[in-house]
Every structure is written in structure tokens, then in C-alpha cells.
N, CA, C and O atoms as CSV, one atom per row, in Angstrom:
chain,resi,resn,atom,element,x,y,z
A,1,UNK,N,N,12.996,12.388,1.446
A,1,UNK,CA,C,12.367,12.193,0.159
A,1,UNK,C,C,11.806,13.549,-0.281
A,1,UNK,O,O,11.122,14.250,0.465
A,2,UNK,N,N,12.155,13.894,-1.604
A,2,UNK,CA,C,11.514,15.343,-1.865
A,2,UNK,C,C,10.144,15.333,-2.635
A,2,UNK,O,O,9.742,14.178,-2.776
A,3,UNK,N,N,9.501,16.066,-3.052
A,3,UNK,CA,C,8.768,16.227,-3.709
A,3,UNK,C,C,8.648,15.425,-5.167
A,3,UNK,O,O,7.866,14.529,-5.483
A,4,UNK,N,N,9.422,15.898,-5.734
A,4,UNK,CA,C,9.763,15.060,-6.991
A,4,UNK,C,C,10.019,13.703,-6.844
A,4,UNK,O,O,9.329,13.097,-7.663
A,5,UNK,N,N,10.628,13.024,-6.243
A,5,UNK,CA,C,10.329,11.611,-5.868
A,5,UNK,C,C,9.087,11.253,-5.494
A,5,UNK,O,O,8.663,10.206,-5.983
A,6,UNK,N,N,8.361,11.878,-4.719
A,6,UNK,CA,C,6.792,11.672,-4.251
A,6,UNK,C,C,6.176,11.710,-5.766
A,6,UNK,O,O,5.596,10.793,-6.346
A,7,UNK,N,N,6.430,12.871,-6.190
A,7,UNK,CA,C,5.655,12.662,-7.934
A,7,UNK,C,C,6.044,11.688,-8.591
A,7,UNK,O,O,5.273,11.601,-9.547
A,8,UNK,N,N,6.973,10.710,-8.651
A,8,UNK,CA,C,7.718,9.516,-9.309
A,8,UNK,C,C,6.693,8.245,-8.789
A,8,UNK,O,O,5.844,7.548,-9.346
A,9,UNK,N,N,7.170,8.326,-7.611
A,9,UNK,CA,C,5.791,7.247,-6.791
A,9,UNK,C,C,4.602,7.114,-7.230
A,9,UNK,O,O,3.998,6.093,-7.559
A,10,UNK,N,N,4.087,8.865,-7.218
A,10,UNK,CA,C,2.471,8.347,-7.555
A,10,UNK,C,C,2.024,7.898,-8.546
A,10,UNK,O,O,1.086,7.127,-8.748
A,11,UNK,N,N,3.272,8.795,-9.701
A,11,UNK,CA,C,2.927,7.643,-11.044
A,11,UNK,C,C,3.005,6.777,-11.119
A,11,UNK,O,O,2.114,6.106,-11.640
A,12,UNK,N,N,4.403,6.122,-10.521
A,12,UNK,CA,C,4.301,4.231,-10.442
A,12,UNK,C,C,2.992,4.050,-9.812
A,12,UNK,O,O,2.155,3.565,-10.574
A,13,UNK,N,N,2.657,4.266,-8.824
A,13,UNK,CA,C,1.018,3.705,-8.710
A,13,UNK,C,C,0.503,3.678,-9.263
A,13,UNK,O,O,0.227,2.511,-9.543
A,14,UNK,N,N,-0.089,4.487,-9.910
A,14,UNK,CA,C,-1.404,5.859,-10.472
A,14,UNK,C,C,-1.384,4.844,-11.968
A,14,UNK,O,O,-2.240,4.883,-12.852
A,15,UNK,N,N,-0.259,4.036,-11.940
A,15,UNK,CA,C,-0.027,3.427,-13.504
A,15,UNK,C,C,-0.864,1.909,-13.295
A,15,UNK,O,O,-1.398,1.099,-14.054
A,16,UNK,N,N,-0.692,2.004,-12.128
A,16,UNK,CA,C,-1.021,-0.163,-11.725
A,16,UNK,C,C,-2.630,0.064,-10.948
A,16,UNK,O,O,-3.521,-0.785,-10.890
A,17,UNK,N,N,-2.660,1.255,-10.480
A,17,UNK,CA,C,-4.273,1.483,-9.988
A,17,UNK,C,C,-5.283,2.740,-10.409
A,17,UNK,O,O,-5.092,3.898,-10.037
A,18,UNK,N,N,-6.374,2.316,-11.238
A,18,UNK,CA,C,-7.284,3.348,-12.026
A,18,UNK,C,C,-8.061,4.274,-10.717
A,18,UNK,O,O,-9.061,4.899,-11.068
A,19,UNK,N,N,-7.815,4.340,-9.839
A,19,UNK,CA,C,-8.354,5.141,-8.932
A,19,UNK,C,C,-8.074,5.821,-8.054
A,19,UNK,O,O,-7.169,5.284,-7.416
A,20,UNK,N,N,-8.394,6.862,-7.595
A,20,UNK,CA,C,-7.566,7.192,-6.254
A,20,UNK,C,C,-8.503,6.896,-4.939
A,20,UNK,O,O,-9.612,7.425,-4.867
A,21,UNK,N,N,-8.086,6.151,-4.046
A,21,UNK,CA,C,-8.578,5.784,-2.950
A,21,UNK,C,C,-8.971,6.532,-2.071
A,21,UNK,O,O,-8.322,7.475,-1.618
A,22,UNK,N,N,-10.554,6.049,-1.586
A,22,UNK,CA,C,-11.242,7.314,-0.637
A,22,UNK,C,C,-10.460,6.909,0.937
A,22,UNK,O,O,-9.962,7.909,1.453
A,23,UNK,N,N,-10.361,6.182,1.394
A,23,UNK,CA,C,-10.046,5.554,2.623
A,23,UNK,C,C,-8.520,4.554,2.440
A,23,UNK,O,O,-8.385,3.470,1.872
A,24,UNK,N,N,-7.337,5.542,3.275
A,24,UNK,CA,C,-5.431,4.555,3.293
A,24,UNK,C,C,-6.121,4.272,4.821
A,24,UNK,O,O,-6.645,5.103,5.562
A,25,UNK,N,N,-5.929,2.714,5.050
A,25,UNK,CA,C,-5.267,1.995,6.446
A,25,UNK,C,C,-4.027,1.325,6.388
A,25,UNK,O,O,-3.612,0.655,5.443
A,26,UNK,N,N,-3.460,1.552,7.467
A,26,UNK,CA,C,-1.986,1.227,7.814
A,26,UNK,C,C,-2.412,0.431,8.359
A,26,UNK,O,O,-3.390,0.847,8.979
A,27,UNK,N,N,-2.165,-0.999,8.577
A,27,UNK,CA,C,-2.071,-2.460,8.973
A,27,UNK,C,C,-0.904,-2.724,10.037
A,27,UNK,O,O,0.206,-3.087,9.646
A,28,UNK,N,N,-1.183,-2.534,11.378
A,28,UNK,CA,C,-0.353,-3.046,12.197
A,28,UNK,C,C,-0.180,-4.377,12.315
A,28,UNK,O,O,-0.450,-5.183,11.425
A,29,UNK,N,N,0.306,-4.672,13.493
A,29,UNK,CA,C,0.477,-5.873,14.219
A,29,UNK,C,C,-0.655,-6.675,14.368
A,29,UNK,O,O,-1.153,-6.264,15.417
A,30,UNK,N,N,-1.381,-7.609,13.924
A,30,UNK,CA,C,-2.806,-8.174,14.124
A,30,UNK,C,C,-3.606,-7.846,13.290
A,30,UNK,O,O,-4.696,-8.391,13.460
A,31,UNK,N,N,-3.521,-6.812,11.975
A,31,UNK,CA,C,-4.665,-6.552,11.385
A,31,UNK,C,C,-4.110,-6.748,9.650
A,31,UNK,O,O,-4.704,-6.293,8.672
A,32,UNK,N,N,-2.921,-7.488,9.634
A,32,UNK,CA,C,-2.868,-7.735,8.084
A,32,UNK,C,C,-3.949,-8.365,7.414
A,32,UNK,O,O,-4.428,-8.062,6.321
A,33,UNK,N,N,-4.396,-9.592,8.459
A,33,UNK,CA,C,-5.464,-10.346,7.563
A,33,UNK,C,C,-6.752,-9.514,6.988
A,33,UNK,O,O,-7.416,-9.803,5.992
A,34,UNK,N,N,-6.883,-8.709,7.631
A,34,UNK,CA,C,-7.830,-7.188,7.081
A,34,UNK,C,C,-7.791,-7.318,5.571
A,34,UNK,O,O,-8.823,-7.636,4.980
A,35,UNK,N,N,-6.583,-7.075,4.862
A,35,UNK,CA,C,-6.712,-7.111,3.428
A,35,UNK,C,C,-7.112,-8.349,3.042
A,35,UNK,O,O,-7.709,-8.202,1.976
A,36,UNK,N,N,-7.092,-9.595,3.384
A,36,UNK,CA,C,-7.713,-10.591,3.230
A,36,UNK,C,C,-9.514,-10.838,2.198
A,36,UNK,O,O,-10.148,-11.607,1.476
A,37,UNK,N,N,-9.533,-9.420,2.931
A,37,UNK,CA,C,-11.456,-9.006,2.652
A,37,UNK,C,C,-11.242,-8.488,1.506
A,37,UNK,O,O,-11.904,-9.023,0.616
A,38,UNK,N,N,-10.275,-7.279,1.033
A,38,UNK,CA,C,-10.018,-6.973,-0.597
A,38,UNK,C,C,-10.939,-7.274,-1.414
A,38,UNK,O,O,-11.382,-8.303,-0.905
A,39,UNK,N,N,-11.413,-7.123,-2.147
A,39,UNK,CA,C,-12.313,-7.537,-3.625
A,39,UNK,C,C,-11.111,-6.437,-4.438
A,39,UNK,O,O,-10.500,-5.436,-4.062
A,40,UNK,N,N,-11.165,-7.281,-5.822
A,40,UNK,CA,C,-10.627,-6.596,-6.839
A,40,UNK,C,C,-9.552,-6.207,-6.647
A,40,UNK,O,O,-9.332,-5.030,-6.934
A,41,UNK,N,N,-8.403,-7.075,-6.061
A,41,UNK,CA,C,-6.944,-6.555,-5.480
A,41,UNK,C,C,-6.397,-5.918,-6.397
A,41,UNK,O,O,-6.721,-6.249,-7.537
A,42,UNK,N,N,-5.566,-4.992,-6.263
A,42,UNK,CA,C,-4.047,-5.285,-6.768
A,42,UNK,C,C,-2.954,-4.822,-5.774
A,42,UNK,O,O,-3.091,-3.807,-5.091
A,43,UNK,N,N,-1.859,-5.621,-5.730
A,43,UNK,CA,C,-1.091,-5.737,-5.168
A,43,UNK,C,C,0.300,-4.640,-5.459
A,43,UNK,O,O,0.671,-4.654,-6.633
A,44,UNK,N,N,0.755,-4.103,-4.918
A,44,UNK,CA,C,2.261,-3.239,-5.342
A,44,UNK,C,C,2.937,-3.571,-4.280
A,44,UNK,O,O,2.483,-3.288,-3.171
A,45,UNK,N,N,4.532,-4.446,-4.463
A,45,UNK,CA,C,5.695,-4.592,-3.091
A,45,UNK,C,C,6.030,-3.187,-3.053
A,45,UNK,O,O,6.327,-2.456,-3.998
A,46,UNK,N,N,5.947,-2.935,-1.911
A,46,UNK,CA,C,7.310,-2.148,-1.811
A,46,UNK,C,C,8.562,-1.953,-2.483
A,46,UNK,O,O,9.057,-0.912,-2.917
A,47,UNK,N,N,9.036,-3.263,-2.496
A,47,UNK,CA,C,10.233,-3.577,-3.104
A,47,UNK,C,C,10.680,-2.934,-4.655
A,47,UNK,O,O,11.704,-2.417,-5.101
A,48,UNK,N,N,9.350,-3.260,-5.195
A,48,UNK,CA,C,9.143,-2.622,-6.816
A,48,UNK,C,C,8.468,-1.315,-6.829
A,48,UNK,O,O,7.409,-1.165,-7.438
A,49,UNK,N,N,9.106,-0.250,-6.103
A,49,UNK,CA,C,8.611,1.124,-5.825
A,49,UNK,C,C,10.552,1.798,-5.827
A,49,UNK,O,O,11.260,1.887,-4.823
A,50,UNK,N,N,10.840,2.060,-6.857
A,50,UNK,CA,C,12.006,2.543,-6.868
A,50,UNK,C,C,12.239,3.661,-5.466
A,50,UNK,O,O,11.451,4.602,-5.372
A,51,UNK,N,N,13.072,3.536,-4.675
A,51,UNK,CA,C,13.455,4.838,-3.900
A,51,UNK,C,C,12.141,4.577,-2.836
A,51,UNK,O,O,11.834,5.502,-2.084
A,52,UNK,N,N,11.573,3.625,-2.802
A,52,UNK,CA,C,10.349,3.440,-1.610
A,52,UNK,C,C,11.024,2.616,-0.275
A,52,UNK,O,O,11.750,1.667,-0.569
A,53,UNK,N,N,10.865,2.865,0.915
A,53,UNK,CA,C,11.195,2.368,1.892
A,53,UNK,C,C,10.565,0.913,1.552
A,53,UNK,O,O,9.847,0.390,0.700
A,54,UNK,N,N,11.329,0.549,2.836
A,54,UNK,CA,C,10.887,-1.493,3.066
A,54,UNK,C,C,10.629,-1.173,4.436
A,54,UNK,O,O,10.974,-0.251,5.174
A,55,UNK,N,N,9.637,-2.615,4.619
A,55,UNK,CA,C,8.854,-2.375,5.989
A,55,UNK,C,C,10.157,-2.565,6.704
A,55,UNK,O,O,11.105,-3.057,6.091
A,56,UNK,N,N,10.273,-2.197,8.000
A,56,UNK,CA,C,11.637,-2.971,9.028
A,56,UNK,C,C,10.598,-3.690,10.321
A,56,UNK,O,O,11.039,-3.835,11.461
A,57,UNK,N,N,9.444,-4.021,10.001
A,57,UNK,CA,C,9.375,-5.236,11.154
A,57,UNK,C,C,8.795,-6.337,10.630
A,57,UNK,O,O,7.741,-6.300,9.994
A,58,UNK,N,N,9.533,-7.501,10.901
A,58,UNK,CA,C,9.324,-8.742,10.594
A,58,UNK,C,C,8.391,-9.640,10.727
A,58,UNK,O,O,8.026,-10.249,11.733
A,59,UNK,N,N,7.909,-9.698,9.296
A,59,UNK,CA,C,6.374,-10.579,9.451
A,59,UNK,C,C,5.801,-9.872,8.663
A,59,UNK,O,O,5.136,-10.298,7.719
A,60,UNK,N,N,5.970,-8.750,8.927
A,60,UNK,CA,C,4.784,-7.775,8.281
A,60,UNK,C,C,5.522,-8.015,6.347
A,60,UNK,O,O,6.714,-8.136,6.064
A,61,UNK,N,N,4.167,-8.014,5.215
A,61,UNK,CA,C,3.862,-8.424,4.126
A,61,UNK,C,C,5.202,-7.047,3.001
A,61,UNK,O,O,6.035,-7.349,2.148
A,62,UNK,N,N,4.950,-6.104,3.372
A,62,UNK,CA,C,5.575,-5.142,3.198
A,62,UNK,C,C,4.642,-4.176,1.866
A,62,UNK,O,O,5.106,-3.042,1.747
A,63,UNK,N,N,3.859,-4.376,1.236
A,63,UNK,CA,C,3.053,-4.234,0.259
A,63,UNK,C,C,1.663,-3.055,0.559
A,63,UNK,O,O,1.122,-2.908,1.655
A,64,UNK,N,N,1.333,-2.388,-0.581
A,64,UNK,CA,C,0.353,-2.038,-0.729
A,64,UNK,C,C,-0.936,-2.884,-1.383
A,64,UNK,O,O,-0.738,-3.579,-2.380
A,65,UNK,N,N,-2.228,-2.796,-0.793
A,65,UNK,CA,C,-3.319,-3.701,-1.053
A,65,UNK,C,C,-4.227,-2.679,-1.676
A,65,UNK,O,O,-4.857,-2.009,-0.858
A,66,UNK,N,N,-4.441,-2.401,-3.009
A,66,UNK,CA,C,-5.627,-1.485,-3.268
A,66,UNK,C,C,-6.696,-2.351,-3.483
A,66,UNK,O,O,-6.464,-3.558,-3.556
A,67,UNK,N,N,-7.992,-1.867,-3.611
A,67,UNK,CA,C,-9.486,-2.624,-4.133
A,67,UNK,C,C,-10.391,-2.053,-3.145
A,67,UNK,O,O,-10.136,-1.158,-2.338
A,68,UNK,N,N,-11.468,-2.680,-3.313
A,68,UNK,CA,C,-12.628,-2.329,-2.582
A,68,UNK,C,C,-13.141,-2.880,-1.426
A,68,UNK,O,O,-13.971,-3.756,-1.670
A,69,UNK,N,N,-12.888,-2.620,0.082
A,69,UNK,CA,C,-13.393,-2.973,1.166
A,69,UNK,C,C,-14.595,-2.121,2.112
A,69,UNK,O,O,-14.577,-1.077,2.764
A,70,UNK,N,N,-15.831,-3.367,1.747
A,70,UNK,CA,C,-17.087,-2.762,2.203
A,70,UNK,C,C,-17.258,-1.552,1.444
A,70,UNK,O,O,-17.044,-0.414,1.861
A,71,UNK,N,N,-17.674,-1.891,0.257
A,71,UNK,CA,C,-17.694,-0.936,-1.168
A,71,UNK,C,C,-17.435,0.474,-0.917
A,71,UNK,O,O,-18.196,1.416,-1.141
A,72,UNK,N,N,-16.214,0.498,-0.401
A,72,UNK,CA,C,-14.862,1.785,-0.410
A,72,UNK,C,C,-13.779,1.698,-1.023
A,72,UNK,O,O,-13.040,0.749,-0.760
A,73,UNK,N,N,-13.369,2.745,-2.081
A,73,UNK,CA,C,-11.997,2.286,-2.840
A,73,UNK,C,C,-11.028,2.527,-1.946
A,73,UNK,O,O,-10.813,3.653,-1.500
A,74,UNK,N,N,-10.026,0.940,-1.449
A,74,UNK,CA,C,-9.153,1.504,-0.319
A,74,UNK,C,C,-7.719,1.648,-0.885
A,74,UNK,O,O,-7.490,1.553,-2.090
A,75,UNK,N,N,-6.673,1.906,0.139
A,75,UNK,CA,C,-5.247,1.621,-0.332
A,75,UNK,C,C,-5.001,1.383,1.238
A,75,UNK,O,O,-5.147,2.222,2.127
A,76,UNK,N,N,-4.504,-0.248,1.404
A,76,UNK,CA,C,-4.045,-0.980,2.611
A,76,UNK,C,C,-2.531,-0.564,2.313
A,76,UNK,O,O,-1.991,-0.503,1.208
A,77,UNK,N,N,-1.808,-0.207,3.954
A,77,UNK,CA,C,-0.137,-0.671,3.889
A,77,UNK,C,C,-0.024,-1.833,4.477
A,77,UNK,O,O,-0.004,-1.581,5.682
A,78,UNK,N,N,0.072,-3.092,4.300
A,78,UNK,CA,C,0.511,-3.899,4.684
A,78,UNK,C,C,2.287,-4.005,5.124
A,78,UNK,O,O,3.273,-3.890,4.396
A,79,UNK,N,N,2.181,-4.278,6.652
A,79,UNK,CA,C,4.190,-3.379,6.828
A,79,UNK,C,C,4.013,-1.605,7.092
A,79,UNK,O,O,3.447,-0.703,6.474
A,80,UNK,N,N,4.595,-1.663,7.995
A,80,UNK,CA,C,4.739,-0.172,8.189
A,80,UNK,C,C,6.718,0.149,8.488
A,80,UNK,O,O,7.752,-0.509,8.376
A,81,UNK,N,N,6.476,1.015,8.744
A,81,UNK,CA,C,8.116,1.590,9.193
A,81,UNK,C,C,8.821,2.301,10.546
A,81,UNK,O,O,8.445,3.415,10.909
A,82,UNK,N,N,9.527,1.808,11.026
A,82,UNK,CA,C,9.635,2.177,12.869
A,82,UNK,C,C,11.183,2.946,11.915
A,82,UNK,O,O,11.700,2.550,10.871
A,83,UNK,N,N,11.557,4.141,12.805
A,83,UNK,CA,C,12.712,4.414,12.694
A,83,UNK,C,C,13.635,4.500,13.904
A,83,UNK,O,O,14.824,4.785,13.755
């Protein structure tokens, strides 16, 4: 992925979330329900991230979780990526 695709991404975000997040957690195995706690979600699939990977392990939500956990603006990965 080059640069310029990374700049494509952040705008698709940057368009669906007014903030930039002080604190990213990556959500393994056992800790999806974590986003559960969210206040003020919004949700982005993967899927609807042109040129964005998909999680490859099964179960996992595949999605980004932005909002506020324990009044911190976060960005959850729900799904990660094994290669």
C-alpha cells in the first residue's frame, strides 16, 4: 500500500469521524466485547474502505469502532490481520 492510498483512507475516515483519536486498540481474540463500552459509536467495515484489507480470522467483526471510551477519543480494530 503506498502513501497515496493511505491518504485515500484517511479521508474516507476523516469524512465519517470529526476527530482524530488520542488512543487506536487492536482487539484480539477475547477483547472484541471491549467496544461494547463505546459511547457515541461510529462504525466503518472494512469492507467499505476501498483497497482496505479484510480481517482473515474468523469471528473477528472486521470493523473499525470510533467514540469515546472512559472519556478518550478512541479508534477500536475490531479483526486484525495474520499474514
Amino acid at each position: 500500500m503506498d502513501m497515496k492510498r493511505i491518504d485515500q483512507i484517511c479521508a474516507f475516515i476523516g469524512e465519517r469521524v470529526p476527530y482524530v483519536p488520542e488512543v487506536l486498540v487492536i482487539l484480539g481474540s477475547g477483547l472484541g466485547a471491549m467496544a461494547d463500552e463505546v459511547e457515541e459509536k461510529i462504525v466503518v467495515k472494512y469492507e467499505d474502505i476501498d483497497g482496505f484489507l479484510v480481517s482473515t480470522v474468523e469471528g473477528h467483526a472486521g470493523q473499525f469502532v470510533f467514540g469515546t471510551y472512559k472519556g478518550k477519543k478512541v479508534a477500536m480494530m475490531q479483526g486484525r490481520f495474520h499474514y
